[in-house]
N, C-alpha and C positions, 0 to 999 in steps of 0.2 A: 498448500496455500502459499507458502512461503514463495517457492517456482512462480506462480502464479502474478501475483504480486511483483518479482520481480524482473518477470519479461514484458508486463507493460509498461511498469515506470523505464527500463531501460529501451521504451520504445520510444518514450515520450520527451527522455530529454538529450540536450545536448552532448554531452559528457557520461555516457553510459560507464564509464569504468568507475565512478564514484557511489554508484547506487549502492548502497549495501539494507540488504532486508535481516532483520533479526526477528526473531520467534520465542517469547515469554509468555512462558506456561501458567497462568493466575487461576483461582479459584475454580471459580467460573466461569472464565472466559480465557481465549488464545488469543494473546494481543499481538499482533504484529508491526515492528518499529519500522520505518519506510525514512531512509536518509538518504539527500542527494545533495548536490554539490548548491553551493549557496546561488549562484545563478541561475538554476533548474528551479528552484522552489516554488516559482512561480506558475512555470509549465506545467508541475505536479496536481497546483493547485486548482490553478486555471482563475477564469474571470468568476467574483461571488461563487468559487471553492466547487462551479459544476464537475470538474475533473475529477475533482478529489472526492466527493457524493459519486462519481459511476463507479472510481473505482473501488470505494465502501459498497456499492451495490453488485458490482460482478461478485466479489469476495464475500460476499453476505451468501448471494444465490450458492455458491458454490461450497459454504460451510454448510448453511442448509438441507444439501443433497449428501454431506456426508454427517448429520447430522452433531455437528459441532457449533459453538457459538464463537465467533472469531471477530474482532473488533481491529481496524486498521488504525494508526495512528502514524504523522509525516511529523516525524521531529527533526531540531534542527544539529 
């Protein structure tokens, strides 16, 4: 997931060397932390957060199929 996660933010913004994805193991769930450079955060995000909703939903599907629950989080 984590790969995942971070070949499309490193697709989406300008400054790809700043992308860093981390992976925390919780309870319940696998959270995955998504940081990018402070000018990117918005490309991440997109207009009313649709970017950041697809890419909670590729990442959904694809915890899904390996029957995991994995929760994306864009911190700054």
């Amino acid at each position: 997931m984590v790969k995942l996660v971070e070949t499309i933010a490193k697709s989406l913004v300008d400054d790809p060397d700043a992308v860093e994805v981390k992976e925390v193991e919780g309870k319940q769930a696998v959270v995955i932390e998504l940081r990018v450079a402070p000018n990117d955060m918005g490309k991440v995000i997109g207009k009313q957060g649709r970017i950041a909703k697809a890419l909670r939903t590729v990442v959904k599907a694809a915890a899904t199929k390996a029957n995991k629950k994995v929760v994306v989080e864009i911190v700054q």
